[in-house]
Backbone as XML, in Angstrom:
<?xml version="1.0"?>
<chain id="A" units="angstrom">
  <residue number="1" name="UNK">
    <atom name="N" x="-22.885" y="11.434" z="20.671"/>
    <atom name="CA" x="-24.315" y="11.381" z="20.861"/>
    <atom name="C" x="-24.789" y="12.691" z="21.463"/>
  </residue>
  <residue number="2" name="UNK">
    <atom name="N" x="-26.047" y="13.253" z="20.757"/>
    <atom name="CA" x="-26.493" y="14.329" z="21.787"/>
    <atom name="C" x="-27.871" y="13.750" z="22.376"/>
  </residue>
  <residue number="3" name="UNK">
    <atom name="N" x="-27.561" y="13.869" z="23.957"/>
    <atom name="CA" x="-28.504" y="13.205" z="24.850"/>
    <atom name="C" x="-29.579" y="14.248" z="25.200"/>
  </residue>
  <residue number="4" name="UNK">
    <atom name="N" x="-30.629" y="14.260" z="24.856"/>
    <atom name="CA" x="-31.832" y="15.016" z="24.803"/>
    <atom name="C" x="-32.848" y="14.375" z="25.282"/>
  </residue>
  <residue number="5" name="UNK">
    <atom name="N" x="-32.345" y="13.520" z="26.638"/>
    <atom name="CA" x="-33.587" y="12.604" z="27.673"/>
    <atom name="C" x="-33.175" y="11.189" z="26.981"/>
  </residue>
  <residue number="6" name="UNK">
    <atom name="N" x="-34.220" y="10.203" z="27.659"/>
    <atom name="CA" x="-33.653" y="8.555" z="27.759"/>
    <atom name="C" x="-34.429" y="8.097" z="26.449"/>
  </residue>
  <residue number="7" name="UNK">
    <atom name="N" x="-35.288" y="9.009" z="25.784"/>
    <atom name="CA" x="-36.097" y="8.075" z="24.718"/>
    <atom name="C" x="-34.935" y="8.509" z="23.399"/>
  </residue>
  <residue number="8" name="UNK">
    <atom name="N" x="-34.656" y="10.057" z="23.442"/>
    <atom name="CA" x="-33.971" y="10.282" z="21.977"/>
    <atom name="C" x="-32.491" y="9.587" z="21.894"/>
  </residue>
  <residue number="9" name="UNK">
    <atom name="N" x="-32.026" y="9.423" z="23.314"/>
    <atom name="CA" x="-30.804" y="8.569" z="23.965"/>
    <atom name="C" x="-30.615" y="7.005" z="22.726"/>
  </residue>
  <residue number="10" name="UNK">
    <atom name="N" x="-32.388" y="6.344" z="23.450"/>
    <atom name="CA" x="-32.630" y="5.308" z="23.069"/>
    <atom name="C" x="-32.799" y="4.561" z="21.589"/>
  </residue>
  <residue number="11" name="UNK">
    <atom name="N" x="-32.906" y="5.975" z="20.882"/>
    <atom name="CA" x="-32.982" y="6.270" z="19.208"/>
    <atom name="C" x="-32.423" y="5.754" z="18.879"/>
  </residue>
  <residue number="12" name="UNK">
    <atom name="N" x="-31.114" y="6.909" z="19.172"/>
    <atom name="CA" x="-29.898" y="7.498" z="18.989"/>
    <atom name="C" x="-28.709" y="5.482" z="19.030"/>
  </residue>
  <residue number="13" name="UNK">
    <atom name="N" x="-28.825" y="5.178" z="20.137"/>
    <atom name="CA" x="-28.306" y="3.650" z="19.825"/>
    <atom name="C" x="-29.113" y="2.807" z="19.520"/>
  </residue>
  <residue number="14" name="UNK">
    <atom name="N" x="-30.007" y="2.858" z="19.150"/>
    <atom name="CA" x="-30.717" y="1.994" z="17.898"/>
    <atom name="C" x="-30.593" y="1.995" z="16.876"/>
  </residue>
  <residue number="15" name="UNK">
    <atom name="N" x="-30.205" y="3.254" z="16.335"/>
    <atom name="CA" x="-29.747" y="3.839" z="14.722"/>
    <atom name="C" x="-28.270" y="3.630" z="14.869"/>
  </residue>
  <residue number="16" name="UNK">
    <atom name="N" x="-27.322" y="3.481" z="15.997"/>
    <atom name="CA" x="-25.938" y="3.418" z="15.713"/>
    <atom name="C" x="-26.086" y="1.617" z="15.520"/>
  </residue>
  <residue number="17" name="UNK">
    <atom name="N" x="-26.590" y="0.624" z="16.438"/>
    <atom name="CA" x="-26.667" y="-0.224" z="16.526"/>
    <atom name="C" x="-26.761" y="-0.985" z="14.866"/>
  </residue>
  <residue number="18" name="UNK">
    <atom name="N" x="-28.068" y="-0.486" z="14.533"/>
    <atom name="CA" x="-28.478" y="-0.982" z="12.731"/>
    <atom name="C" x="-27.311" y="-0.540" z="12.348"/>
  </residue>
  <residue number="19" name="UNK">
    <atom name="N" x="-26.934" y="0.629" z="11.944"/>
    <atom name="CA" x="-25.981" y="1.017" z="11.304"/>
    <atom name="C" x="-24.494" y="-0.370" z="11.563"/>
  </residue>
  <residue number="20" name="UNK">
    <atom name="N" x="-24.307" y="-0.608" z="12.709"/>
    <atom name="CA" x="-22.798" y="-1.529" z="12.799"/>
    <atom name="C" x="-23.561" y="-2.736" z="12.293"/>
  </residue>
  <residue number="21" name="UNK">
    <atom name="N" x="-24.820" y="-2.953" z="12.477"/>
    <atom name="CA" x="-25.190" y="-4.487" z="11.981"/>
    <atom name="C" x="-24.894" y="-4.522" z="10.433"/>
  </residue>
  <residue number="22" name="UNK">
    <atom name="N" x="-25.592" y="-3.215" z="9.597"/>
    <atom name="CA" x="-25.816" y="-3.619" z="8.207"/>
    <atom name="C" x="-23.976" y="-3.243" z="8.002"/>
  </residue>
  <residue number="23" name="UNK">
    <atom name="N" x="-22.939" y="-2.632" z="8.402"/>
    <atom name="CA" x="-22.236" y="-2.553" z="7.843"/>
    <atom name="C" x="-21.044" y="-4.206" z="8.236"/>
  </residue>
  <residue number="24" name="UNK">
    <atom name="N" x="-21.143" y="-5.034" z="9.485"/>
    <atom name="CA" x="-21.040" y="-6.372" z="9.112"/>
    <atom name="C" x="-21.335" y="-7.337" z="8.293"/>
  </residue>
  <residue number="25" name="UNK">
    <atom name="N" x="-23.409" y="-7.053" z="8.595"/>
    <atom name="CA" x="-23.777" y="-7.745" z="6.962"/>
    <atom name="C" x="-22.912" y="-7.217" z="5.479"/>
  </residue>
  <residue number="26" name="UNK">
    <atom name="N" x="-23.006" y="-5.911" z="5.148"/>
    <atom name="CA" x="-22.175" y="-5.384" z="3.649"/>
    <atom name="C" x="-20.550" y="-6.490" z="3.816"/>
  </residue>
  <residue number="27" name="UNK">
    <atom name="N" x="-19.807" y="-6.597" z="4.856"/>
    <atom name="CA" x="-18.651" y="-6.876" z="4.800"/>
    <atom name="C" x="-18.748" y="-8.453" z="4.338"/>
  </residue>
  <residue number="28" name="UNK">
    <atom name="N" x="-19.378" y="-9.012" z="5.054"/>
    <atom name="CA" x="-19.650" y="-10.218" z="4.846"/>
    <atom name="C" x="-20.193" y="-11.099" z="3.612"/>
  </residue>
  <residue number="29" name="UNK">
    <atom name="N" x="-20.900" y="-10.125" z="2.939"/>
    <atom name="CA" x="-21.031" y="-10.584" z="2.020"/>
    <atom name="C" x="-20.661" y="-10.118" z="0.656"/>
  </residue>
  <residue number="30" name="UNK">
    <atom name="N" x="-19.789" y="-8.884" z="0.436"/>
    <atom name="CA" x="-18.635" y="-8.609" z="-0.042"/>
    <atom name="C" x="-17.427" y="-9.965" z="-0.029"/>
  </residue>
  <residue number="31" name="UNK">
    <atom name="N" x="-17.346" y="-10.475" z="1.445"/>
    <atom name="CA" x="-16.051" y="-10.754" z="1.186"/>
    <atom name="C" x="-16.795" y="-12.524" z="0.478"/>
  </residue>
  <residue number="32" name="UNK">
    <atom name="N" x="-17.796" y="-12.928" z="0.915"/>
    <atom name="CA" x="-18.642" y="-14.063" z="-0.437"/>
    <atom name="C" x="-18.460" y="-14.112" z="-1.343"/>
  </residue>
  <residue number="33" name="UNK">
    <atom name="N" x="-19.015" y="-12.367" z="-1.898"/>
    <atom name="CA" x="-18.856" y="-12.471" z="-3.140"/>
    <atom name="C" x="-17.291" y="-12.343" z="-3.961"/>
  </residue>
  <residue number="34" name="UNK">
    <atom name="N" x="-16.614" y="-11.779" z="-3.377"/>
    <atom name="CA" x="-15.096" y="-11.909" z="-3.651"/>
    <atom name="C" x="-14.775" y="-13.438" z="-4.172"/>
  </residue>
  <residue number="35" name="UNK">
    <atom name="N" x="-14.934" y="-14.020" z="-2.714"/>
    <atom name="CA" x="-14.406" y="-15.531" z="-2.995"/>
    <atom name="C" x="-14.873" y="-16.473" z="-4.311"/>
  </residue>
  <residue number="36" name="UNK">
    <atom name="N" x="-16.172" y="-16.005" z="-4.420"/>
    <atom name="CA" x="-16.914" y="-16.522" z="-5.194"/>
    <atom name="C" x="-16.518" y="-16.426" z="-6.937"/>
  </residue>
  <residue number="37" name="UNK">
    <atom name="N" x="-16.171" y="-14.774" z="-6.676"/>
    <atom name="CA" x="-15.658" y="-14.377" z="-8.056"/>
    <atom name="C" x="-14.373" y="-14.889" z="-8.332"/>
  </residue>
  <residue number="38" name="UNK">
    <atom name="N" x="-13.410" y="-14.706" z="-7.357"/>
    <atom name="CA" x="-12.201" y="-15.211" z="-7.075"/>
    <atom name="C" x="-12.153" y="-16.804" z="-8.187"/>
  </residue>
  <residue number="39" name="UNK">
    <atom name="N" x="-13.615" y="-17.532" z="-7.322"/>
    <atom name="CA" x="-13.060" y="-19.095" z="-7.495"/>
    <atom name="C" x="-13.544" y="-19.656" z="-9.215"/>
  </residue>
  <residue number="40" name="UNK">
    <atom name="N" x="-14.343" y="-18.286" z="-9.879"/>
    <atom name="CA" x="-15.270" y="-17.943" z="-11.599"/>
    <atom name="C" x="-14.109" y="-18.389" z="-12.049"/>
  </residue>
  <residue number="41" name="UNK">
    <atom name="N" x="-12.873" y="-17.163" z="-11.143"/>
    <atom name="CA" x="-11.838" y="-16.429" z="-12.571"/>
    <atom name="C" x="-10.818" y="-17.242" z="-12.250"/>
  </residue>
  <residue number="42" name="UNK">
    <atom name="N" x="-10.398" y="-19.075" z="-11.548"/>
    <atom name="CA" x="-9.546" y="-19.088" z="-11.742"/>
    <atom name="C" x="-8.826" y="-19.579" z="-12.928"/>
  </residue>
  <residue number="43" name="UNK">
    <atom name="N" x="-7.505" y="-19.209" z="-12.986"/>
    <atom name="CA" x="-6.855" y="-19.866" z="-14.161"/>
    <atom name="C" x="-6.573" y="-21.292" z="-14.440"/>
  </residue>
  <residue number="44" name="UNK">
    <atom name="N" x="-6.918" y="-21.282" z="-15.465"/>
    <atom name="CA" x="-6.935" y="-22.845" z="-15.617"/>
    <atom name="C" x="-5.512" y="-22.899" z="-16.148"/>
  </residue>
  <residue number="45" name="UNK">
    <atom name="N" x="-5.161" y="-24.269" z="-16.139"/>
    <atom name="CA" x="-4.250" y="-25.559" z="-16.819"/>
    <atom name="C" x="-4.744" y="-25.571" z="-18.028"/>
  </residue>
  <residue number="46" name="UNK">
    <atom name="N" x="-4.336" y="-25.121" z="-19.453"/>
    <atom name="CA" x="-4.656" y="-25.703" z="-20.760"/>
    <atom name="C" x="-3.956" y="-26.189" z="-21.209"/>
  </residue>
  <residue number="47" name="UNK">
    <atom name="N" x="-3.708" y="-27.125" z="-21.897"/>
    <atom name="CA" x="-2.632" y="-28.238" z="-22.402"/>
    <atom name="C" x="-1.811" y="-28.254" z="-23.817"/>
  </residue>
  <residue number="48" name="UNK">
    <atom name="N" x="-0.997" y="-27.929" z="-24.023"/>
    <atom name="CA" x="-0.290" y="-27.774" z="-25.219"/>
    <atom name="C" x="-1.133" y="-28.901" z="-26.758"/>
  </residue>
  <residue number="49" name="UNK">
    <atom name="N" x="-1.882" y="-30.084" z="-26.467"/>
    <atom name="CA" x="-2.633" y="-30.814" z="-26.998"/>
    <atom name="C" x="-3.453" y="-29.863" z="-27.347"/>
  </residue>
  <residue number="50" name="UNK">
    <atom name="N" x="-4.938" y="-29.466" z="-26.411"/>
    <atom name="CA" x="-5.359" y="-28.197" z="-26.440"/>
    <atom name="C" x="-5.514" y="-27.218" z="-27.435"/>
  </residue>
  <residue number="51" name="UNK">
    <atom name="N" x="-4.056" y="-26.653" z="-27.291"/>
    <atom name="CA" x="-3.969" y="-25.479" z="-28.121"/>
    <atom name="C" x="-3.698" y="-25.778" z="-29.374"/>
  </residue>
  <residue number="52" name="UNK">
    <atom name="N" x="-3.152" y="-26.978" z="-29.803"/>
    <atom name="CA" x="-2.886" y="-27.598" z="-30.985"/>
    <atom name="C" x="-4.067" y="-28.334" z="-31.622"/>
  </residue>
  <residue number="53" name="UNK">
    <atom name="N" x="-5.055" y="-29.094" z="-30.721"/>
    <atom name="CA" x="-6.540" y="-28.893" z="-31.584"/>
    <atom name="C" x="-6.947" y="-27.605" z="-31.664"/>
  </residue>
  <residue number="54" name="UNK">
    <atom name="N" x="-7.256" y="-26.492" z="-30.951"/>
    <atom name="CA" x="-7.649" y="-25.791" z="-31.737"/>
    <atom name="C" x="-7.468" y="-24.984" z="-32.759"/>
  </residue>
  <residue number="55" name="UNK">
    <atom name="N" x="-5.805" y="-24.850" z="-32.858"/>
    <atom name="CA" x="-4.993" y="-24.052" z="-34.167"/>
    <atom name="C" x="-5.539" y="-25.157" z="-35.287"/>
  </residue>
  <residue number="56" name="UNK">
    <atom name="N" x="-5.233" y="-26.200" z="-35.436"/>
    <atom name="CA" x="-5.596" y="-27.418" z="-36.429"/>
    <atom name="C" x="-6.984" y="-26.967" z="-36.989"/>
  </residue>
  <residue number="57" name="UNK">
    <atom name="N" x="-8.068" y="-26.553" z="-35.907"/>
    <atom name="CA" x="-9.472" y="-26.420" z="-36.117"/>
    <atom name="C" x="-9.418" y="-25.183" z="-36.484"/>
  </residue>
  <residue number="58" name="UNK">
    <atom name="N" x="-9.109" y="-24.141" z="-36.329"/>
    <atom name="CA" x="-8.679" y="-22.724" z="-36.988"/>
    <atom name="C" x="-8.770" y="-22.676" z="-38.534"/>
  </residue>
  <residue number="59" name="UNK">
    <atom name="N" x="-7.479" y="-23.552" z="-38.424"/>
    <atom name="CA" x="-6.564" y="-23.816" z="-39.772"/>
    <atom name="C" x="-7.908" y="-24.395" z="-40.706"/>
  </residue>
  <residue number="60" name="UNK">
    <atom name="N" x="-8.599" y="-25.361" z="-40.339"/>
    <atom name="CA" x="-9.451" y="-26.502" z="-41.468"/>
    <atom name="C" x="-10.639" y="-25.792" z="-41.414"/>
  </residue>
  <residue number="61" name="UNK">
    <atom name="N" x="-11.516" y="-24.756" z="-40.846"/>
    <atom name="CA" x="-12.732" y="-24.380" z="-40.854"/>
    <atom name="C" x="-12.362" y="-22.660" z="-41.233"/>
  </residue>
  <residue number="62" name="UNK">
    <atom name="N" x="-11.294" y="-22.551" z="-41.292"/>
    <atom name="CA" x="-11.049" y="-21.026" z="-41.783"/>
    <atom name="C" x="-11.760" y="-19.819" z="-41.109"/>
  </residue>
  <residue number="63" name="UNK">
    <atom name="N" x="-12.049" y="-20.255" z="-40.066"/>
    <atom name="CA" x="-12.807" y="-19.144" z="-38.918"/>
    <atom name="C" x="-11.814" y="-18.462" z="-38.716"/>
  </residue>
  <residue number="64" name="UNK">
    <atom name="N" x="-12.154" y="-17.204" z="-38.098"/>
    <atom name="CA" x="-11.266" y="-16.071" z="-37.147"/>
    <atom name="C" x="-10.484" y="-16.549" z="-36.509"/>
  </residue>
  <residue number="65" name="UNK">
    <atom name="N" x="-9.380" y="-16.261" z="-36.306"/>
    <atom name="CA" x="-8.947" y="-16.639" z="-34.777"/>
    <atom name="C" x="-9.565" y="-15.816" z="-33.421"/>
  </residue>
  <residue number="66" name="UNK">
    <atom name="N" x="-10.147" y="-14.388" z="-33.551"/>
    <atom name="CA" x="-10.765" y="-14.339" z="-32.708"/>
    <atom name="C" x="-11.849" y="-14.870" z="-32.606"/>
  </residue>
  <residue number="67" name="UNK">
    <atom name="N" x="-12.801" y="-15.293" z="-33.475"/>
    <atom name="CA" x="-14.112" y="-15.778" z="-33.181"/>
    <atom name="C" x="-13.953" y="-17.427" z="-32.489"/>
  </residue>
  <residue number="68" name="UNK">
    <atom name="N" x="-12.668" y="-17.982" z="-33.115"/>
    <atom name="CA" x="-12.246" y="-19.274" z="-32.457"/>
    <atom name="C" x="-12.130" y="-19.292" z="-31.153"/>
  </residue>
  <residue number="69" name="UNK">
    <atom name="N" x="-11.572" y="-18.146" z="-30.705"/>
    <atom name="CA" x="-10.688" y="-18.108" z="-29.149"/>
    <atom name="C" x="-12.274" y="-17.307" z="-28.151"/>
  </residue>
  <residue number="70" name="UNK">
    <atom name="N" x="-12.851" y="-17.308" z="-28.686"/>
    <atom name="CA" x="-14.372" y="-16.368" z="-27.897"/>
    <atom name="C" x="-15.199" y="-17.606" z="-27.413"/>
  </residue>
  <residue number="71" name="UNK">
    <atom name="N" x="-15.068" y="-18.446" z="-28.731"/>
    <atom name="CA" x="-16.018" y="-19.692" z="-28.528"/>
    <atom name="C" x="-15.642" y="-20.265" z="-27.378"/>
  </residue>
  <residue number="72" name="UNK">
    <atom name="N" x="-14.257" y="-20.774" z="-27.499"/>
    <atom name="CA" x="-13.481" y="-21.691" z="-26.580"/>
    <atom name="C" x="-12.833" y="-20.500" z="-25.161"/>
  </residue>
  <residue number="73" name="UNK">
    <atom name="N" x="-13.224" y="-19.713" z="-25.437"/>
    <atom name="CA" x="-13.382" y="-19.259" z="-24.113"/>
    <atom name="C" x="-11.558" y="-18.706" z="-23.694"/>
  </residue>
  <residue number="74" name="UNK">
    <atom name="N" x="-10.758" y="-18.677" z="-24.873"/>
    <atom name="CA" x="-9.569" y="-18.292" z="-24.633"/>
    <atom name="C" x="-9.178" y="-17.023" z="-25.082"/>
  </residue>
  <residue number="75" name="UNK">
    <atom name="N" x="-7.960" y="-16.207" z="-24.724"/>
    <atom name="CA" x="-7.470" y="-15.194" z="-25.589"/>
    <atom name="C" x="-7.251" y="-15.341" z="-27.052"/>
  </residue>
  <residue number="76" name="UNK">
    <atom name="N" x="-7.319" y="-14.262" z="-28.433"/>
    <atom name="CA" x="-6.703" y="-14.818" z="-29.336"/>
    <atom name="C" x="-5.515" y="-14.936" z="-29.758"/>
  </residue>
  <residue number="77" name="UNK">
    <atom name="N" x="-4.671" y="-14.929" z="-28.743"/>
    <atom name="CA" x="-2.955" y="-14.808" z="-28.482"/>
    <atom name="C" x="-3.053" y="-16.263" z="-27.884"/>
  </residue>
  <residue number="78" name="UNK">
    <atom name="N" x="-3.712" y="-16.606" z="-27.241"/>
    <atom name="CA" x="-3.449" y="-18.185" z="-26.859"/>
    <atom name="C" x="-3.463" y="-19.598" z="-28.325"/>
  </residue>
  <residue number="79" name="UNK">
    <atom name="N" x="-3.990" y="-18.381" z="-29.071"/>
    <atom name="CA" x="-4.488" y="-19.893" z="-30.655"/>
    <atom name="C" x="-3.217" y="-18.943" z="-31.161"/>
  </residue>
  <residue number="80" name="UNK">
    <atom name="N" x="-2.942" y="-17.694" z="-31.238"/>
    <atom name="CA" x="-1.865" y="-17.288" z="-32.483"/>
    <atom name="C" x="-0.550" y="-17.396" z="-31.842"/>
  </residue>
  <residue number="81" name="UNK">
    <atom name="N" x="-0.507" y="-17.968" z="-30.818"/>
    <atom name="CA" x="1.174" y="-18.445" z="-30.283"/>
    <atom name="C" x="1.204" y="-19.641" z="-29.991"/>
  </residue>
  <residue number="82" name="UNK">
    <atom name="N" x="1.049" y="-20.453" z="-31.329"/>
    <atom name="CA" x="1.011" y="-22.142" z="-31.149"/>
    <atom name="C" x="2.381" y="-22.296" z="-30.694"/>
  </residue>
  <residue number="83" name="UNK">
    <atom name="N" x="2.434" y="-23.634" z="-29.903"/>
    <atom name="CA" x="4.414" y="-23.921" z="-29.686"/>
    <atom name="C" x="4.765" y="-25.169" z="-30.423"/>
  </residue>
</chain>
């Protein structure tokens, strides 16, 4: 700090003060939005049933397999590696 009397003093930790507040607020709601995104992207359980309606549905409507796997929200390696 450069102390240049009690008012520029008084600035001077008012502007450090905001400054530690907004950078708690940024952290805080960073780490929200993390969780948040975190809980979008988790991986699901898809079921070998599943993947076998939709190869079946592939197969009988003669769509893409990528345009199949976009719809349903999967890779198109998840419909072209039936088991």
């Amino acid at each position: 700090m450069l102390l240049h009397g009690i008012d520029q003093a008084t600035h001077e930790w008012d502007l450090m003060a905001a400054c530690h507040n907004l950078k708690k607020l940024h952290n805080r709601q960073t780490k929200a939005l993390l969780a948040m995104q975190s809980a979008l992207t988790a991986r699901r359980k898809l079921t070998p049933e599943f993947r076998n309606d939709l190869c079946r549905e592939v197969i009988s409507t003669s769509n893409p397999i990528r345009d199949m796997a976009e719809i349903y929200g999967v890779g198109p390696w998840f419909v072209a590696t039936r088991t």
